[in-house]
Steps between C-alpha positions, in 0.01 A plus 500: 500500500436817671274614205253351305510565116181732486635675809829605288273583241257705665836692667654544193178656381407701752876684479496556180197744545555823576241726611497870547374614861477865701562262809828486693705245365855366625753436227670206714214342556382507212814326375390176654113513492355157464852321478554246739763458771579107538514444838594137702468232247193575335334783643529884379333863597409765180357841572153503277377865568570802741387855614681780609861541588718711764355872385079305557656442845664872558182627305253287774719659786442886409124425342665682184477503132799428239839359592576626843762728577810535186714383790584120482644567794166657670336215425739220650519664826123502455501130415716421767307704805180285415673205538672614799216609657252230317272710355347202293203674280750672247664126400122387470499710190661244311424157395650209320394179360731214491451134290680288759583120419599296862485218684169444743671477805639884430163578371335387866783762674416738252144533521537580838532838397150604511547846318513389121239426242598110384383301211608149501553244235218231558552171543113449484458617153864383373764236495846613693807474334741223603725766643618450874786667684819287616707689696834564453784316686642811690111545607482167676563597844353255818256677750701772732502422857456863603192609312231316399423622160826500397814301294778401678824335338451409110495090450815320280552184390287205502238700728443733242461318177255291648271781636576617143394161346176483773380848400575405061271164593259588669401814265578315198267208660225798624499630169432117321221482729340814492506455050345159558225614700400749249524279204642809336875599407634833558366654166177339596506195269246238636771185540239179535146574283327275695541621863382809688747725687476654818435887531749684480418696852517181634801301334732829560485385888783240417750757443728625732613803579807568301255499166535847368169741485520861329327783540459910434567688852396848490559681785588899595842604563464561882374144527775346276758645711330375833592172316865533379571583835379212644597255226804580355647543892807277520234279772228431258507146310734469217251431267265801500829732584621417156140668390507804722885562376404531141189692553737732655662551190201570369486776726786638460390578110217622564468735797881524556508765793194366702746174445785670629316612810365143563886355516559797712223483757372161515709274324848636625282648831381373815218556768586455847232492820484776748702282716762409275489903419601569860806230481667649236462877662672327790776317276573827306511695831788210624291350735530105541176362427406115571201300355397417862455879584373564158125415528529364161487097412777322402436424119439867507848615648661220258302699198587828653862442513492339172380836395783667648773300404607430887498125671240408710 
């Protein structure tokens, strides 16, 4: 259940306050605040709180009061020359705070991202929730022989159910084990009077890492798009891509041209060395250009080709 009861009832309160404020607020996002976004199989993402919107970043820019220009137009080609350029302080004006329910393995990628104020659910203090994640079928690829971090071709038939059965077991069994250790069910009934649990910081060590955690992720814009563009990139792991996509319709809602300019110039964009620079010159100019003569490493020229669309 991707919601407890008292969560759906503290959402459902929360929206059906409304409070008057003299601060910028965004009409989309507000649409959504503190709903949840069901994500994999029990995971989600809700936006809790947020400060500014596109005019706190055009006002940053120009150090002026009020709106910014009456231009909508004025201000998008602003938007859009800071994030060409990547002139970072103005998207530090604004901040966000999600409520973010996923599995620990994507919270151990996640947290790599050192540029966020986090606030985990404790597993010293209180009893997890049987929730794990099983992938999906179409998710259950074997190990690709070309990069190391990386899926190769998804698994079928008898392969499949059984790493399907293996992973249902042995969480199910983790799970059984981790309850009887504390003595204590999930609403933190004592099951056997006359026996002593374990601690919880200790009995938690039995679980593996497909358990779910949540926590609230505040972090400034500039910072949140450093990590949609390194997440929800068609290389990063399935599993937290499926997070970065739908925090990128959050996005979109709430600053919706600075969102525009990060599909244009980082998501849809591309940085090339100085190196790679000087091969396309020579391509456009209708030179033949080899990797060999090139400077530049092979993975490299395969990327850099990629880029252009040509065979390398």
């Amino acid at each position: 259940m991707p919601l407890t009861p008292e969560q759906r009832a503290e959402i459902d309160r929360l929206r059906a306050e409304l409070m008057p404020t003299r601060r910028a607020t965004v009409p989309a996002l507000e649409e959504i605040l503190y709903e949840p976004i069901p994500l994999l199989d029990h995971g989600f993402i809700r936006v809790i709180d947020y400060m500014g919107d596109d005019a706190a970043v055009v006002q940053a820019a120009r150090v002026s009061y009020g709106k910014g220009t009456k231009r909508v137009s004025e201000d998008r080609g602003l938007i859009q020359y800071l994030m060409r350029h990547r002139h970072t302080t103005p998207f530090e004006m604004c901040e966000i705070k999600y409520h973010v329910k996923l599995p620990i393995f994507v919270a151990r990628q996640w947290i790599r991202h050192r540029t966020a104020n986090v606030n985990e659910y404790s597993a010293r203090y209180s009893i997890l929730d049987n929730e794990f994640y099983i992938p999906a079928p179409d998710q259950l690829a074997a190990q690709s022989s070309s990069n190391r971090q990386g899926r190769g071709e998804v698994l079928s038939g008898t392969e499949a159910r059984r790493v399907l059965e293996l992973l249902r077991e042995d969480s199910e069994r983790a799970y059984r084990g981790y309850v009887e250790m504390l003595n204590e069910d999930d609403n933190g009934t004592v099951l056997d009077a006359g026996r002593q649990g374990l601690a919880r910081e200790l009995a938690r060590m039995n679980l593996s890492l497909n358990f779910y955690t949540q926590w609230y992720w505040k972090t400034d814009l500039h910072n949140l798009l450093n990590f949609l563009s390194l997440r929800a990139d068609a290389h990063a792991q399935y599993e937290i891509r499926v997070y970065a996509q739908a925090m990128i319709g959050t996005v979109d809602k709430w600053v919706p041209m600075t969102a525009e300019a990060f599909r244009q110039y980082r998501l849809g964009g591309a940085s090339v060395s100085e190196r790679g620079l000087a091969v396309i010159r020579r391509l456009i100019a209708g030179e033949t250009v080899t990797q060999e003569e090139s400077a530049i490493s092979k993975r490299e020229w395969t990327e850099l080709m990629e880029m252009l669309g040509r065979k390398s």
